[in-house]
C-alpha positions as CSV (number, residue, x, y, z in Angstrom):
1,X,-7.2,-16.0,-11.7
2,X,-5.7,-13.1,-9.5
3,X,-7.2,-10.8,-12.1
4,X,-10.8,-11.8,-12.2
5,X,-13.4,-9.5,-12.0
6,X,-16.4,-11.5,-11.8
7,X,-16.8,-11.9,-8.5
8,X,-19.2,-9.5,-6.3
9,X,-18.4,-8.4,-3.1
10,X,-20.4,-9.3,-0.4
11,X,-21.0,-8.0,3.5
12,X,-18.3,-11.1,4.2
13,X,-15.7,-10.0,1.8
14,X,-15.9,-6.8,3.8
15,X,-15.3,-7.9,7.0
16,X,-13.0,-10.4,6.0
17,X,-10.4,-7.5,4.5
18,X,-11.3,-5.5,7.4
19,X,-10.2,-8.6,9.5
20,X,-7.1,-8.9,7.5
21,X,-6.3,-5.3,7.5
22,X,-6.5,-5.2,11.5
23,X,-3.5,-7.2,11.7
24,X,-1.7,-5.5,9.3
25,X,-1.8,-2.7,11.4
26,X,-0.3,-4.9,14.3
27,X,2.0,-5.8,11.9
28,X,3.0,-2.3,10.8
29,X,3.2,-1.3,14.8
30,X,5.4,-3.8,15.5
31,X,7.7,-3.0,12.3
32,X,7.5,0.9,13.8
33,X,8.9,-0.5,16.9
34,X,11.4,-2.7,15.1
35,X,12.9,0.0,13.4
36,X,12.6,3.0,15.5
37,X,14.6,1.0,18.5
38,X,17.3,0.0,16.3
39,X,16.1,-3.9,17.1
40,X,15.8,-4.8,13.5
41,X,19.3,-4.0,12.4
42,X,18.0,-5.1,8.5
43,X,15.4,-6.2,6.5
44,X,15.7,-9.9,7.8
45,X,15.0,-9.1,11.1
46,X,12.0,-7.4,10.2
47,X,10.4,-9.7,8.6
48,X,11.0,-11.8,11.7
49,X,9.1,-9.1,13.3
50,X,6.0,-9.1,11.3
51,X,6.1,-12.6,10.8
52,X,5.6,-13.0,15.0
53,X,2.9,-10.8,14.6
54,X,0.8,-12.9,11.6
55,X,1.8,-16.4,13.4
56,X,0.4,-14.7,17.0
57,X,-3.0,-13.3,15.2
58,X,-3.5,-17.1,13.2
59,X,-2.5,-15.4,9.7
60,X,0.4,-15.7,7.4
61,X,1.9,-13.5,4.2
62,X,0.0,-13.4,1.4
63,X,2.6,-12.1,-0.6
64,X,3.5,-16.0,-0.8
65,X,0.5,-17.6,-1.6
66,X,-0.6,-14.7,-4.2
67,X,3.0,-14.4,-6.0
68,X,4.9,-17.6,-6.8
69,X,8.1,-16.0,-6.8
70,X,8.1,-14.0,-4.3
71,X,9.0,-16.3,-1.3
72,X,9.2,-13.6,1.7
73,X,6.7,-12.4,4.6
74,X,7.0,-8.9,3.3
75,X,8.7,-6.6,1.7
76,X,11.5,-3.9,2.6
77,X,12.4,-1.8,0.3
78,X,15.6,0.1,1.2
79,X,16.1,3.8,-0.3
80,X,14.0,3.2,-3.3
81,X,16.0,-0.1,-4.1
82,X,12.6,-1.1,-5.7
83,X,8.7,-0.4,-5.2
84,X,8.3,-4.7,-3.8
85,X,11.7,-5.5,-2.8
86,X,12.6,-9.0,-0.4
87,X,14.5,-8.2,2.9
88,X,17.9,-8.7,2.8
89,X,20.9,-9.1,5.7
90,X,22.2,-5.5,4.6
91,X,22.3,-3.3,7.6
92,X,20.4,-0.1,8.0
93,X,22.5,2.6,8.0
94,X,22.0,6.0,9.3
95,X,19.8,7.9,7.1
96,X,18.6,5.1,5.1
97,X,14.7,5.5,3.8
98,X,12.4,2.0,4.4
99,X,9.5,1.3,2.8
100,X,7.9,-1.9,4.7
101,X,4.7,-3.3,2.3
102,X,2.7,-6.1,4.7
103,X,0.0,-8.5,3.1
104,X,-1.9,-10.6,5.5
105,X,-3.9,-13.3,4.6
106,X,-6.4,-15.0,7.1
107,X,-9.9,-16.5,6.2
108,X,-9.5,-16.6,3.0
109,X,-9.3,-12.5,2.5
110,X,-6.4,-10.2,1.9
111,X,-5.3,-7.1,3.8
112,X,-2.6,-4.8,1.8
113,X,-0.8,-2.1,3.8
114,X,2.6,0.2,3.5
115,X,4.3,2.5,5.4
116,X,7.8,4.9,4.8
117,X,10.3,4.4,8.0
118,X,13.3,6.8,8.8
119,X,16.3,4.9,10.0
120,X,18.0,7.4,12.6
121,X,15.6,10.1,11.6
122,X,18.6,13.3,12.6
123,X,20.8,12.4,9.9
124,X,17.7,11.6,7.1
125,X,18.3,14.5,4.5
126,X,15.9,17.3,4.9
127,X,14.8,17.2,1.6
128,X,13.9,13.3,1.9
129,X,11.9,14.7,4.8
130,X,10.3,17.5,2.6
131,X,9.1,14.9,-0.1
132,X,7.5,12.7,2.5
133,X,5.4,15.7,3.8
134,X,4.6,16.6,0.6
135,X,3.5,13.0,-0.3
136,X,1.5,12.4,3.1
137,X,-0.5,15.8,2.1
138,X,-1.5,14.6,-1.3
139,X,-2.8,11.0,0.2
140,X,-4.5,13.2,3.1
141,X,-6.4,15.1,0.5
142,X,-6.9,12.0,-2.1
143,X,-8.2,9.9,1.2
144,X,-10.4,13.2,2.4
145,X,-11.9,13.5,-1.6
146,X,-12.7,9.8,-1.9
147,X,-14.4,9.6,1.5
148,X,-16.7,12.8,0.7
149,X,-17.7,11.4,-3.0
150,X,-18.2,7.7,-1.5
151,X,-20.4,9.3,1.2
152,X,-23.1,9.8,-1.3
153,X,-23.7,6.6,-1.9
154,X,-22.1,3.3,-4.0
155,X,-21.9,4.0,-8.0
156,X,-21.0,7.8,-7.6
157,X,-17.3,7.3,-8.2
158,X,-15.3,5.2,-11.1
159,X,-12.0,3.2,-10.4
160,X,-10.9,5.6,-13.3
161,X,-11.7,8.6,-11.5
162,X,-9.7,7.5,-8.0
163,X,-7.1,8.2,-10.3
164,X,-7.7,11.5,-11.5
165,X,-8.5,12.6,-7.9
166,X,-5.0,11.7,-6.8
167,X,-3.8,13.2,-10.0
168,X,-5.8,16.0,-9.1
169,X,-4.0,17.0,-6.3
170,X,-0.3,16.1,-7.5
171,X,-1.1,18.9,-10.3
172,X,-2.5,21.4,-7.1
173,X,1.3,20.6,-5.7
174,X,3.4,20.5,-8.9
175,X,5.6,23.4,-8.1
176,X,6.7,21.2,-4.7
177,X,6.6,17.7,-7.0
178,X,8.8,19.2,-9.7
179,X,11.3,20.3,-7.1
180,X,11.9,16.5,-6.4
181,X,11.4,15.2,-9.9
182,X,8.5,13.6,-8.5
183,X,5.0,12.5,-10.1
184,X,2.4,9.6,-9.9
185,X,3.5,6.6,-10.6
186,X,3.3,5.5,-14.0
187,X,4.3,1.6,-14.0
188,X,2.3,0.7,-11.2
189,X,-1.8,0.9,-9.8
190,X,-4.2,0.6,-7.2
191,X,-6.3,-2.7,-7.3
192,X,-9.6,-3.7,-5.6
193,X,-8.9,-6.4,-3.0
194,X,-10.8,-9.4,-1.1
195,X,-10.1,-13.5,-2.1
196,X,-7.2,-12.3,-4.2
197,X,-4.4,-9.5,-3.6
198,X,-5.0,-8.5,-6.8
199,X,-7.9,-7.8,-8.3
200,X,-9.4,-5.6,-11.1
201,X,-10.3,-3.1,-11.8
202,X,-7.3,-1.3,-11.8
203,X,-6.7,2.0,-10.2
204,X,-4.3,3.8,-12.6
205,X,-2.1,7.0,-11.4
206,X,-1.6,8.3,-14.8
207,X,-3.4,8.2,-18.2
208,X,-2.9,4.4,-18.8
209,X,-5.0,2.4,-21.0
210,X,-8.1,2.5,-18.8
211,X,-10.6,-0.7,-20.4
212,X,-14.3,-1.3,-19.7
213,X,-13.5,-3.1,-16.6
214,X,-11.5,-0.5,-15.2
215,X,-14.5,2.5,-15.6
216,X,-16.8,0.1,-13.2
217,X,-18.2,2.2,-10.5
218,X,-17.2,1.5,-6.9
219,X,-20.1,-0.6,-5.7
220,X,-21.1,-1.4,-1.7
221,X,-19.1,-4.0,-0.3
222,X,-15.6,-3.2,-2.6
223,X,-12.7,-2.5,-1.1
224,X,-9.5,-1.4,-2.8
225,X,-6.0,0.0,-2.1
226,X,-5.3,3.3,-3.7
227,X,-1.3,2.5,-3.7
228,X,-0.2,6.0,-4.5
């Protein structure tokens, strides 16, 4: 079950995301390149791109073998088309906003990683670029928080409360956020992550029906993606 929380993370589960995660970095350098050369003319030819880099490092997607129906490497989302969409022939066109989303399996363990790309950054609306800093700020600061609570040691912080610390500092930036419309995600969550891509408890953006499961302090050994 993708969604089963009975398993304990070990020291292996640890290095074997860390493992996973390396490569999507290599994966996410590569897409950088990709994009900011104007190689990858569309989302096809990204995915080429990334898939190179798994098949080279002795991984492949786990998009594929942890969601039945979705059948590519990765995803490429063009201008907000959709938070996990499949790359397409369409061609980039100046000014277009793309959100590549890598999963790497290798080992048996899962690395999860996104990044926001400017096609022909001089003609990306200055606003676009204005929500982007103003995003990046609010993950700086969520990252920075997490990192000083977790330093005290493993059950000081709930999955509920990685939440309400990202929350935290889209309230400190509302008057920026409300310029754009803009807020936490609502439909979406942050998930732990190891065997599975998806795993609870979940890490929820905005007041959500938070169970039992999903108060569970962060223990030694868990890693999770904060997806914000």
């Amino acid at each position: 079950d993708a969604h089963d929380v009975s398993h304990v993370a070990d020291i292996s589960d640890y290095d074997g995301v860390k493992a996973a995660c390396r490569i999507c970095v290599l994966c996410m350098h590569a897409a950088s390149d990709a994009i900011g050369t104007g190689f990858a003319k569309d989302g096809s030819h990204v995915e080429e791109v990334v898939a190179r880099v798994m098949l080279k490092n002795g991984a492949h997607s786990g998009c594929m073998c942890d969601t039945a129906d979705f059948n590519a490497c990765c995803s490429v989302s063009v201008n907000e088309v959709a938070a996990h969409a499949a790359p397409t022939r369409k061609t980039f066109a100046p000014g277009d906003v793309i959100k590549v989303d890598v999963v790497v399996h290798i080992e048996e363990h899962m690395g999860d990683m996104a990044r926001t790309f400017f096609f022909d950054p001089p003609t990306i609306d200055t606003n676009i670029f204005r929500l982007y800093n103003v995003n990046q700020k609010v993950v700086l600061s969520t990252i920075l928080e997490l990192n000083s609570r977790l330093s005290k040691g493993p059950d000081t912080l709930t999955y509920v409360e990685i939440g309400e610390v990202l929350n935290s500092f889209v309230r400190m930036r509302r008057t920026e956020c409300r310029d754009f419309r803009w807020t936490a995600v609502k439909n979406l969550c942050g998930h732990r992550i190891g065997k599975k891509m998806h795993i609870r408890p979940w890490i929820c953006m905005r007041d959500g029906p938070a169970t039992s499961v999903d108060t569970e302090p962060v223990r030694e050994y868990d890693t999770f993606c904060i997806e914000p």
